[in-house]
N, CA, C and O atoms as a GROMACS GRO file, in nm:
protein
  272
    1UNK      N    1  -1.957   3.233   6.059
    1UNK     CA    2  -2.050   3.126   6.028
    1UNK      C    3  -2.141   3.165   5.913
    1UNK      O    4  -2.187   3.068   5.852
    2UNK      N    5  -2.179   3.286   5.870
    2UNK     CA    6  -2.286   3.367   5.793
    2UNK      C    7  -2.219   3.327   5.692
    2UNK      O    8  -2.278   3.250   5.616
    3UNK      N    9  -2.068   3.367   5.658
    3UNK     CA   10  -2.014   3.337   5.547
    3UNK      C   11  -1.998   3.214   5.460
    3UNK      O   12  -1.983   3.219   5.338
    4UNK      N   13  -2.002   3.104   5.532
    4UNK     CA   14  -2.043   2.978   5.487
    4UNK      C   15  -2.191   2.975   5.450
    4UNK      O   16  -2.211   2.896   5.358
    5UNK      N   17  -2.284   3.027   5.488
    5UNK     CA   18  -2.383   2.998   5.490
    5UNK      C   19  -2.418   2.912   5.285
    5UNK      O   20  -2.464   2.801   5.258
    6UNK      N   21  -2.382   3.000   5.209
    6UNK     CA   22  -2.418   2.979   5.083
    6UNK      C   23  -2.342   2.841   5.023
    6UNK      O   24  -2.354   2.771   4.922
    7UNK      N   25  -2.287   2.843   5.101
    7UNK     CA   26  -2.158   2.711   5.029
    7UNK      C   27  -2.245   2.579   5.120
    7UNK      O   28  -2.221   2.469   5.070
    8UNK      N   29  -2.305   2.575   5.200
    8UNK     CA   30  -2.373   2.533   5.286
    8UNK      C   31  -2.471   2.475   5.216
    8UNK      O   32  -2.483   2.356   5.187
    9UNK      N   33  -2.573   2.612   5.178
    9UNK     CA   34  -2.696   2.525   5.079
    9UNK      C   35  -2.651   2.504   4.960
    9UNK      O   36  -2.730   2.441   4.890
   10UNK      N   37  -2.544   2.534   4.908
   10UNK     CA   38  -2.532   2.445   4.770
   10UNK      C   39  -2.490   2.338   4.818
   10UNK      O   40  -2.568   2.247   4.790
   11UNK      N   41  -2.407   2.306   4.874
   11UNK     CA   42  -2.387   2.152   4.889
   11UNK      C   43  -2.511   2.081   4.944
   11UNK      O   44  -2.514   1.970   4.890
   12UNK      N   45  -2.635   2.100   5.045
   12UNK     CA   46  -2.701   2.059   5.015
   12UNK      C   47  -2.848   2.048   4.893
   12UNK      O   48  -2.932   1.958   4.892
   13UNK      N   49  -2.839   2.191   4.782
   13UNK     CA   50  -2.857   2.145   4.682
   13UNK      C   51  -2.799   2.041   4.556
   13UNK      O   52  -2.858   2.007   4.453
   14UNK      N   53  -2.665   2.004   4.601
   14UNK     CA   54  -2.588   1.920   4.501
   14UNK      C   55  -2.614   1.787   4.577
   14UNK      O   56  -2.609   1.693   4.498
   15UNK      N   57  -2.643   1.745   4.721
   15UNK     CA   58  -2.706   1.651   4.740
   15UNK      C   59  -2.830   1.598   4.715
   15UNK      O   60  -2.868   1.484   4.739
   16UNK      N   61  -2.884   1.683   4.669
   16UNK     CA   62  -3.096   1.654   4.672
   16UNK      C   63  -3.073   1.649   4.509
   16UNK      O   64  -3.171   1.602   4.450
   17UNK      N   65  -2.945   1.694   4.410
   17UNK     CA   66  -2.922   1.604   4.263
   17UNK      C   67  -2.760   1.656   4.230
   17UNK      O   68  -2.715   1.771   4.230
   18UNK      N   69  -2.706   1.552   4.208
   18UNK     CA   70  -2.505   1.561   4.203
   18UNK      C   71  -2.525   1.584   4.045
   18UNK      O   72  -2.413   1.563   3.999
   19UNK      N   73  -2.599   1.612   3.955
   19UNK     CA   74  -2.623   1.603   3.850
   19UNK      C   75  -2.657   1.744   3.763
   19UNK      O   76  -2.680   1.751   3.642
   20UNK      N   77  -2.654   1.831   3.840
   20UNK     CA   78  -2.688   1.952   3.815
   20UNK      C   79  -2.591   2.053   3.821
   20UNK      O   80  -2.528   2.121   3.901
   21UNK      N   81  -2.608   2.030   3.690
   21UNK     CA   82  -2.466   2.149   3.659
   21UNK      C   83  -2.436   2.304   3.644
   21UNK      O   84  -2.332   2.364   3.619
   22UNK      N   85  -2.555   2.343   3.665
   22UNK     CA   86  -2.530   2.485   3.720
   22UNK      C   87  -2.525   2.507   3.882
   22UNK      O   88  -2.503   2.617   3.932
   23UNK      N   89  -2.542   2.419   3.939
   23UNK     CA   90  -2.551   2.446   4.140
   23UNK      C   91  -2.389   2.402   4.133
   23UNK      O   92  -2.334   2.446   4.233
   24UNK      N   93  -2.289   2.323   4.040
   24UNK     CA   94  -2.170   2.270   4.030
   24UNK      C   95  -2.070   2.444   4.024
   24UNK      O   96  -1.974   2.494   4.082
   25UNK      N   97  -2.165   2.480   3.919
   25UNK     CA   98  -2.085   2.635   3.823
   25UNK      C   99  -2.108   2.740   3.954
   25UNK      O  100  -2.027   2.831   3.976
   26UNK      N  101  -2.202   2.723   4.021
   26UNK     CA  102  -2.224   2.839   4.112
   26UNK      C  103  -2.106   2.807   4.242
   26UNK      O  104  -2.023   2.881   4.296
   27UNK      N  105  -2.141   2.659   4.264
   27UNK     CA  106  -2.008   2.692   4.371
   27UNK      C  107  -1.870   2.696   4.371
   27UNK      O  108  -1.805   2.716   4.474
   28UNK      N  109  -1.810   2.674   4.235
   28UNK     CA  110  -1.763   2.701   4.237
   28UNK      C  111  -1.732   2.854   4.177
   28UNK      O  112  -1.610   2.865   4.161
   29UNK      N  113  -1.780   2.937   4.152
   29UNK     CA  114  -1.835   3.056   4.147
   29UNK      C  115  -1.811   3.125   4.319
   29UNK      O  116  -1.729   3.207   4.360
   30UNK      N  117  -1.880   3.077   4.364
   30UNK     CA  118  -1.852   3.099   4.560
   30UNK      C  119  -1.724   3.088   4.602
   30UNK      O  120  -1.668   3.183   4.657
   31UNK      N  121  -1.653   2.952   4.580
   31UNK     CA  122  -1.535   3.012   4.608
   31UNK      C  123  -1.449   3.079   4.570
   31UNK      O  124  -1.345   3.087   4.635
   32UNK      N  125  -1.475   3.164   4.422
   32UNK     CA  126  -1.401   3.251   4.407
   32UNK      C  127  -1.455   3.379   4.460
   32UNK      O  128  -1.369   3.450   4.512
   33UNK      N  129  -1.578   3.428   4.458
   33UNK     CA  130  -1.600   3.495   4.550
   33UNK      C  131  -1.541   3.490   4.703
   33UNK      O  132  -1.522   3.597   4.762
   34UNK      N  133  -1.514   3.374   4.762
   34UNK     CA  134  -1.484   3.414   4.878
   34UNK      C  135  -1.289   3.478   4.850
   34UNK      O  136  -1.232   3.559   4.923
   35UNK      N  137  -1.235   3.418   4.741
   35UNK     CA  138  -1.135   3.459   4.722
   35UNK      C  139  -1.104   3.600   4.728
   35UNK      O  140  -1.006   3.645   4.788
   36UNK      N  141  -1.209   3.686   4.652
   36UNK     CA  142  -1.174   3.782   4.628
   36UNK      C  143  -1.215   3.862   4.740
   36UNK      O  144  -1.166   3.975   4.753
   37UNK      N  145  -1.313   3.808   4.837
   37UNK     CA  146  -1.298   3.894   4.956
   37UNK      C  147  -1.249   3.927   5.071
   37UNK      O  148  -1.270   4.011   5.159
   38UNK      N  149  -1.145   3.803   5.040
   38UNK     CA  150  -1.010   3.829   5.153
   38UNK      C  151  -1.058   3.729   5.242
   38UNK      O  152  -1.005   3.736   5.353
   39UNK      N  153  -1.158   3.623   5.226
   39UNK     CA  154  -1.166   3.543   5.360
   39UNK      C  155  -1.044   3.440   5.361
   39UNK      O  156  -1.030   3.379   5.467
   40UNK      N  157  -0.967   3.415   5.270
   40UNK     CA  158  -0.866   3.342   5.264
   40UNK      C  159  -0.762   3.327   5.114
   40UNK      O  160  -0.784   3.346   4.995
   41UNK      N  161  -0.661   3.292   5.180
   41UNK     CA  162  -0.582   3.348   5.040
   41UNK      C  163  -0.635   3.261   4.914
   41UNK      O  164  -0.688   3.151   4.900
   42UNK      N  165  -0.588   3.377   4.821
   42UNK     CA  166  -0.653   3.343   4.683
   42UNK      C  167  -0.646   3.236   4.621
   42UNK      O  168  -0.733   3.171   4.564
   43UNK      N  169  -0.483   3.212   4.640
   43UNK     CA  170  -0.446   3.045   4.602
   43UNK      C  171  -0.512   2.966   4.604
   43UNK      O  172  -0.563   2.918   4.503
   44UNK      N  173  -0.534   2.925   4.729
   44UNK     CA  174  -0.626   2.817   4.822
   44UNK      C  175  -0.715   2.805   4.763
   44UNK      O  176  -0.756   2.692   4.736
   45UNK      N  177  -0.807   2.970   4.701
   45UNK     CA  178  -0.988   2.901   4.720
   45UNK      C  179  -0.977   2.953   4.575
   45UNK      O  180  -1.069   3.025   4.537
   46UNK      N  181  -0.884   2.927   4.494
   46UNK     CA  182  -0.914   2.922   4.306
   46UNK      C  183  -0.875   2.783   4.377
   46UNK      O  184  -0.974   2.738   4.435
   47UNK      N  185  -0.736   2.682   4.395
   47UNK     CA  186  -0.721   2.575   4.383
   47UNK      C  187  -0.903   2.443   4.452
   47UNK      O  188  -0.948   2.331   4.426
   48UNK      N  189  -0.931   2.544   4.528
   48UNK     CA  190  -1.071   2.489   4.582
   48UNK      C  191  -1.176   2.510   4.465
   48UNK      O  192  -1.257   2.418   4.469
   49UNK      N  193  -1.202   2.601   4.361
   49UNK     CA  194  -1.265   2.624   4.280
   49UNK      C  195  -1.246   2.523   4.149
   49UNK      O  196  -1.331   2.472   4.076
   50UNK      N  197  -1.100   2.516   4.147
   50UNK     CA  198  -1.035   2.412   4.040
   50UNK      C  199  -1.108   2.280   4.080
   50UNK      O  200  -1.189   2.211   4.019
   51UNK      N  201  -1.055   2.269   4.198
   51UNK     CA  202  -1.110   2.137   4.254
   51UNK      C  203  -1.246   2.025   4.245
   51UNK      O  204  -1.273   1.905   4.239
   52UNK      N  205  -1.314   2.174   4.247
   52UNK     CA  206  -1.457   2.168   4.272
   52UNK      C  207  -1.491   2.127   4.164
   52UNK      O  208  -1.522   2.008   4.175
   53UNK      N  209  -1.505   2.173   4.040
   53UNK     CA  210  -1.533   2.178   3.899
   53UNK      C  211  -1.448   1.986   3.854
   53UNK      O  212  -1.503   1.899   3.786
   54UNK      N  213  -1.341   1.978   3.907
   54UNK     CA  214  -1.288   1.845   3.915
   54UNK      C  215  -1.360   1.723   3.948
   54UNK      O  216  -1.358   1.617   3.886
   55UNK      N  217  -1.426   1.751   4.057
   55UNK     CA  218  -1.504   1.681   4.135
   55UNK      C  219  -1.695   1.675   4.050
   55UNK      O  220  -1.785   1.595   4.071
   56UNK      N  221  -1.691   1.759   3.985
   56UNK     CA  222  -1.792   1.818   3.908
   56UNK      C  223  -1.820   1.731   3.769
   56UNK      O  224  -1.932   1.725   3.718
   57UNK      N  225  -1.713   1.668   3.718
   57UNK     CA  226  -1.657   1.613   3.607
   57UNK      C  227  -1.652   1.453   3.633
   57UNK      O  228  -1.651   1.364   3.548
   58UNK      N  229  -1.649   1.441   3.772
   58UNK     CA  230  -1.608   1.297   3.810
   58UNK      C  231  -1.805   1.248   3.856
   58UNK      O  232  -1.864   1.140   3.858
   59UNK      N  233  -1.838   1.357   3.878
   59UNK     CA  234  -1.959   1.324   3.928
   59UNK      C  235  -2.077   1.305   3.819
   59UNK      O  236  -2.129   1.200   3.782
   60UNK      N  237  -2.099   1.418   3.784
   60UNK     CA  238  -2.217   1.408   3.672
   60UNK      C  239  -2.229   1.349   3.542
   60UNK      O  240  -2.164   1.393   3.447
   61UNK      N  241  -2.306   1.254   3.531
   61UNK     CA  242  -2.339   1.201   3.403
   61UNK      C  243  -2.393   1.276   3.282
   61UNK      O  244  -2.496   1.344   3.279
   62UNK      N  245  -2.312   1.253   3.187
   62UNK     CA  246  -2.394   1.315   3.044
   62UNK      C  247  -2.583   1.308   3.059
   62UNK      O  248  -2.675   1.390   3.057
   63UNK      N  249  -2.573   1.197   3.071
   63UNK     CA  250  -2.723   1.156   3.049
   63UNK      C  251  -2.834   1.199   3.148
   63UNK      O  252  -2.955   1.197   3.124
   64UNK      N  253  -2.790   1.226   3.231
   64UNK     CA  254  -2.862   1.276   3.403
   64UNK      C  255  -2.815   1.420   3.362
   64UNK      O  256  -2.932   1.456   3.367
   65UNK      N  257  -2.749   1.532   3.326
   65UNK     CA  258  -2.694   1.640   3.354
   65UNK      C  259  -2.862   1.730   3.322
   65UNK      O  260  -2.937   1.706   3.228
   66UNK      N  261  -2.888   1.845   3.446
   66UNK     CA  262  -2.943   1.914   3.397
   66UNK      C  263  -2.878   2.073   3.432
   66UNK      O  264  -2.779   2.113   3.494
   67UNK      N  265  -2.974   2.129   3.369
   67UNK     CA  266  -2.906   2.286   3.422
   67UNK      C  267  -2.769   2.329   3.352
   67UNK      O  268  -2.699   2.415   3.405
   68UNK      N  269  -2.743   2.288   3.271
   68UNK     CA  270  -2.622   2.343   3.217
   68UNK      C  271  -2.561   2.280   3.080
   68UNK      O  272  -2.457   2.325   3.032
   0.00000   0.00000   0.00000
């Protein structure tokens, strides 16, 4: 449960602004960290990292973007 913990408050920092594009870079940042520490295969949590950054692109507005 500890291990989630960080993926946890970023998503609720990306709720309190979807617009902020470094809390976007950090998590997905996290899940490659969790990649590399063996909590699950690597595949998975780059394709979750890919993802993320996907979802990152669909979300934030030029004009709203801060942090990055």
């Amino acid at each position: 449960m500890t291990a989630r913990r960080p993926l946890l408050l970023n998503s609720v920092l990306l709720r309190q602004n979807p617009h902020n594009v470094g809390e976007w870079l950090q998590r997905a940042e996290l899940y490659l960290q969790a990649a590399d520490s063996g909590n699950a295969s690597s595949t998975s949590q780059a394709g979750q990292a890919a993802a993320c950054l996907e979802d990152a692109l669909r979300t934030v507005q030029a004009g709203k973007a801060v942090n990055g």
